[in-house]
C-alpha positions, -999 to 999 in steps of 0.1 A, spaced: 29 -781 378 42 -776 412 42 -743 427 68 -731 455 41 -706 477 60 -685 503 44 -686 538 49 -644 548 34 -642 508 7 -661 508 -3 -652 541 -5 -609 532 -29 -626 502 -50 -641 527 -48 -607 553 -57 -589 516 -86 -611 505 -99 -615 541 -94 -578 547 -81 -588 578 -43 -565 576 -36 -564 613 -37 -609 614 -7 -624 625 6 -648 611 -6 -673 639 -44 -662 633 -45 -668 603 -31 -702 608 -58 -713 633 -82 -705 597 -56 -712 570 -78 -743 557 -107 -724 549 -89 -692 540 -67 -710 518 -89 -731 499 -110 -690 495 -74 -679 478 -73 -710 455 -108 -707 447 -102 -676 434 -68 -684 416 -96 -710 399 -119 -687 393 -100 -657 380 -70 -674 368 -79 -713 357 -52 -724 378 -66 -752 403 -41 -752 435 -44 -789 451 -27 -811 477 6 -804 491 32 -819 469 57 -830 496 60 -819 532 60 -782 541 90 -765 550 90 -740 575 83 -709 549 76 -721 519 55 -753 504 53 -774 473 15 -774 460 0 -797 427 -15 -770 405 -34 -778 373 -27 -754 348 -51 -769 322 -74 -743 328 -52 -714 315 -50 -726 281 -56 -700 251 -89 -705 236 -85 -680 214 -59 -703 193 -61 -745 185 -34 -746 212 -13 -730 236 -15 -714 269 -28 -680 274 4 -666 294 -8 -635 307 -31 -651 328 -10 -682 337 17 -656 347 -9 -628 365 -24 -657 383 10 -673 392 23 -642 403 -16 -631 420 -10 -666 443 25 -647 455 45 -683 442 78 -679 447 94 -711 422 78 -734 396 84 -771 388 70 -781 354 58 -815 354 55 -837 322 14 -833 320 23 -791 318 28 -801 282 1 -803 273 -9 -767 277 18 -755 269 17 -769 230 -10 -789 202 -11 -826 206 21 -839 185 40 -811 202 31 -822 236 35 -858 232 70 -855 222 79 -830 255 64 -857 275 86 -885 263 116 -864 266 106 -846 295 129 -874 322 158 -858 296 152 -823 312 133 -821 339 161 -807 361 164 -778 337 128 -767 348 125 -769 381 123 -746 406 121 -722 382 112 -683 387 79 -676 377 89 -650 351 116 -675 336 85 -699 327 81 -689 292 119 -688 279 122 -720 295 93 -736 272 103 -722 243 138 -729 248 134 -764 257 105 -769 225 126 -751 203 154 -774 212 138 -811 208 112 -795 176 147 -785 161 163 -815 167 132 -836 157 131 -815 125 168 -821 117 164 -863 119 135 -864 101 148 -844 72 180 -864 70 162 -893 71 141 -885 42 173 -872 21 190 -907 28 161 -928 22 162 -902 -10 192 -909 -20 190 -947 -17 162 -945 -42 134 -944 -11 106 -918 -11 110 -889 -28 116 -852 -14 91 -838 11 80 -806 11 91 -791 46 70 -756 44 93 -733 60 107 -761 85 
């Protein structure tokens, strides 16, 4: 995933988990390094959210960061992400806009799932990017709903053809 983190934001994280509230903005700069890698330790730690390398060059307020989401996966469940805590930890690192790459998938649904998102990921990519962090969830769900649905729908007409044409016989689709 890439995250969009807001300068004036992130930096009232840092003067918060520093507990340094009168820093300007400058300060903090001549520390961001160490302060910064502190505040994504923590998003780590708290969150499973691993905040990496700058994803492209900085603009003046805002930056693009790699994160790994992989650690915010539900373990409670054979797949899925745990969304409270991607979204609490999302929100926690003050990011302003999401990007979700093809690897997100992964997370975000099982195996079969996943691999099919990934393939068709090129197909939508612009649909989720720079995305608002609370829009994160409709988005996936739309966009699995959508190819899933779609998926379903080929394969059963390609059963009821082969079907018809004295192929395989019916499948059982389960509620599908």
């Amino acid at each position: 995933m890439i995250v969009t983190i807001s300068w004036p934001r992130f930096a009232q994280l840092l003067r918060e988990l520093e507990d340094i509230p009168d820093a300007t903005a400058d300060e903090i700069g001549v520390r961001l390094t160490s302060f910064a890698r502190r505040a994504f330790d923590e998003a780590f730690n708290q969150f499973g959210i691993r905040v990496g390398n700058l994803a492209g060059p900085a603009q003046s307020t805002v930056a693009d960061f790699h994160a790994d989401i992989s650690g915010c996966r539900d373990r409670q469940v054979a797949f899925g992400v745990d969304w409270p805590r991607l979204l609490q930890g999302l929100n926690w690192l003050r990011v302003v806009a999401v990007s979700i790459e093809e690897q997100d998938w992964a997370t975000f649904c099982d195996r079969l799932f996943a691999e099919v998102m990934q393939n068709n990921h090129h197909t939508f990519a612009h649909e989720v990017a720079h995305i608002g962090v609370n829009e994160i969830q409709a988005h996936v769900d739309e966009w699995v709903d959508a190819y899933l649905l779609a998926r379903t729908r080929f394969f059963r007409w390609q059963r009821r053809d082969r079907n018809e044409s004295g192929g395989c016989r019916p499948v059982r689709h389960d509620g599908l």
